[in-house]
C-alpha distance (Angstrom), angle and dihedral (degrees) to the residues before:
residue distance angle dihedral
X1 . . .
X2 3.85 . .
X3 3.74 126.7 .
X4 4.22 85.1 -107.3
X5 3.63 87.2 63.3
X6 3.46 102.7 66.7
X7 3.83 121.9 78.8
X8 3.84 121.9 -137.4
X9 3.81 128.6 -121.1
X10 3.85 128.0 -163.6
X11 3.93 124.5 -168.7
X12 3.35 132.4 -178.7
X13 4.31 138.6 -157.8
X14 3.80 134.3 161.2
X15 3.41 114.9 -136.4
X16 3.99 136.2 142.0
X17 3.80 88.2 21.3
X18 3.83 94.7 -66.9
X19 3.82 141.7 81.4
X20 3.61 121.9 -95.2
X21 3.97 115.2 -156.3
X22 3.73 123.6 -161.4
X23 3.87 113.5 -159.8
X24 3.32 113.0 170.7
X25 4.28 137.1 148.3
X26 3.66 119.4 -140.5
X27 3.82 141.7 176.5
X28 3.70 116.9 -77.1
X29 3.56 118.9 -84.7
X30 3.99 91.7 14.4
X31 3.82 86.4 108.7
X32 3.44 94.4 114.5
X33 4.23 92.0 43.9
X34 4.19 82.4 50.1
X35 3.85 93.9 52.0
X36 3.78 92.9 47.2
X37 4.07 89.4 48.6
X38 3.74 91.7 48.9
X39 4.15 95.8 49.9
X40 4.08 84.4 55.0
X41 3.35 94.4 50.9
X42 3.77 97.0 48.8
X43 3.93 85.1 38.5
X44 3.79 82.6 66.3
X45 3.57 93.4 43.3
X46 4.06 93.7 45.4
X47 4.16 83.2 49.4
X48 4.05 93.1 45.6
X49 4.06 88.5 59.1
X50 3.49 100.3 41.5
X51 3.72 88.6 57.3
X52 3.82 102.7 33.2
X53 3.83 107.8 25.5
X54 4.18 124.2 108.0
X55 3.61 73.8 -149.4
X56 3.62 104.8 71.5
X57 3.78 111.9 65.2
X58 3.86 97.3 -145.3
X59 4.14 95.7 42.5
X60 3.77 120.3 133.8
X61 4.14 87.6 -112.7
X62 3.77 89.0 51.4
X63 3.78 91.1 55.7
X64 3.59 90.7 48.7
X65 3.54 94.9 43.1
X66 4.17 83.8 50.7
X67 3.95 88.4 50.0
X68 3.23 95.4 52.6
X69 3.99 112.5 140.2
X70 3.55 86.6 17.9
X71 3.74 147.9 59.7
X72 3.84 124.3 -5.8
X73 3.77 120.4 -99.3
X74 3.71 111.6 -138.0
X75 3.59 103.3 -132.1
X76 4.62 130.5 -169.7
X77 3.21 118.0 -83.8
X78 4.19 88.4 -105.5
X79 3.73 97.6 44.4
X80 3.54 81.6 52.8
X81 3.72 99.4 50.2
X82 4.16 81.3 43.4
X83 3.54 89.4 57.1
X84 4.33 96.8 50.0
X85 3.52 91.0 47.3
X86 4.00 93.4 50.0
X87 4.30 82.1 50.2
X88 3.29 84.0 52.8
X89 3.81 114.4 51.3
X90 4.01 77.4 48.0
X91 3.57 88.6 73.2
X92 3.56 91.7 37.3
X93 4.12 99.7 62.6
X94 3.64 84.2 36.1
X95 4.19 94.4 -106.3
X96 4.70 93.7 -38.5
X97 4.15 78.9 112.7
X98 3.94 116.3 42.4
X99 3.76 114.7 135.0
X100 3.96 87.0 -151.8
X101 3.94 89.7 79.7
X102 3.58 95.5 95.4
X103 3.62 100.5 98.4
X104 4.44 86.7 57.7
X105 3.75 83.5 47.9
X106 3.54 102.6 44.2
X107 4.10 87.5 56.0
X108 3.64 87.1 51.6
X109 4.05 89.3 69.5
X110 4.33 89.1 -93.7
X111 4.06 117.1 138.7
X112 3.57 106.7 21.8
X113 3.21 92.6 142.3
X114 3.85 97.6 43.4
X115 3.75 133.8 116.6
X116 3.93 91.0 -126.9
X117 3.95 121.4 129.3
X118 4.02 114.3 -81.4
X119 3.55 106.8 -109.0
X120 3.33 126.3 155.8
X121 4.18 120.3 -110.2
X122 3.53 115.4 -99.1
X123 3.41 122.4 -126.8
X124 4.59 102.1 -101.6
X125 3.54 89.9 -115.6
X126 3.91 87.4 57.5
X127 3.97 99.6 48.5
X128 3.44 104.8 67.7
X129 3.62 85.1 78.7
X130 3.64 96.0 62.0
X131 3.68 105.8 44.9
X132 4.06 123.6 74.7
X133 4.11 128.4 82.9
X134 3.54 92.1 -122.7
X135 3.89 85.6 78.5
X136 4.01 87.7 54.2
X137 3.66 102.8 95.2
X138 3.48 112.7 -158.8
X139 4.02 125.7 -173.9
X140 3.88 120.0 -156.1
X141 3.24 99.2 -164.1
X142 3.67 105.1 52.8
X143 3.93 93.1 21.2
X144 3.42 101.4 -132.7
X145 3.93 132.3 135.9
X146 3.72 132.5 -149.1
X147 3.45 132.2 -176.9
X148 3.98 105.0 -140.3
X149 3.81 103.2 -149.2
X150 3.87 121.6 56.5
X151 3.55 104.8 -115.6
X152 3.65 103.4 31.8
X153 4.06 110.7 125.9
X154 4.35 130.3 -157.1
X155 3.45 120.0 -137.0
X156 4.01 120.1 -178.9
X157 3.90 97.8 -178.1
């Protein structure tokens, strides 16, 4: 079949504060099959920021985020394995990535329109203390995640 053949399909979702475009060329008369492929994918996506976003109020990271200096969170299996790796390219680019900065960014005039916990902004010389993944303690056998410090915030994007 040549390229000409094909017919084009574009789909759409917000999610995670951004736009997420689908383009994609498939067979003809596989519109239907296309449509149904697109709505899992942005299923997935839809399901991804309800559980990781600042920007939903009730997401897994908000909870966190809210238990911060407190209990553990118990956490899915792939937020969990989400949430190792992100500890871990930390100590790979020696701190440049660490998804605990959010408390240095938020000072900075970042995530006013965020979901995250209202906490007031630390004085600079006060938030060193809270940022860096070696205070997110993670537990692999009951998959749960706790930030140690009361005041510390996640943030996977």
């Amino acid at each position: 079949m040549a390229a000409e053949d094909y017919e084009y399909y574009e789909g759409r979702q917000r999610a995670m504060g951004t736009l997420f475009k689908l383009h994609a060329f498939h067979p003809p008369g596989r519109g239907q099959w296309m449509r149904k492929l697109a709505d899992r994918l942005f299923d997935s996506i839809v399901a991804d920021d309800r559980r990781l976003s600042i920007y939903a109020e009730h997401s897994l990271i908000n909870r966190i985020n809210r238990s911060a200096g407190k209990e553990p969170v118990k956490c899915d299996r792939d937020t969990f394995a989400l949430l190792e790796a992100a500890r871990g390219y930390r100590e790979t680019t020696g701190g440049l990535f660490d998804i605990t900065a959010v408390v240095l960014m938020r000072a900075r005039g970042f995530y006013s329109d965020s979901a995250l916990p209202k906490t007031g902004i630390p004085a600079l010389n006060k938030i060193r203390p809270l940022i860096g993944c070696d205070k997110l303690e993670l537990d692999p056998a009951r998959f749960t995640a706790r930030l140690a410090r009361e005041g510390m915030l996640l943030d996977l994007g």
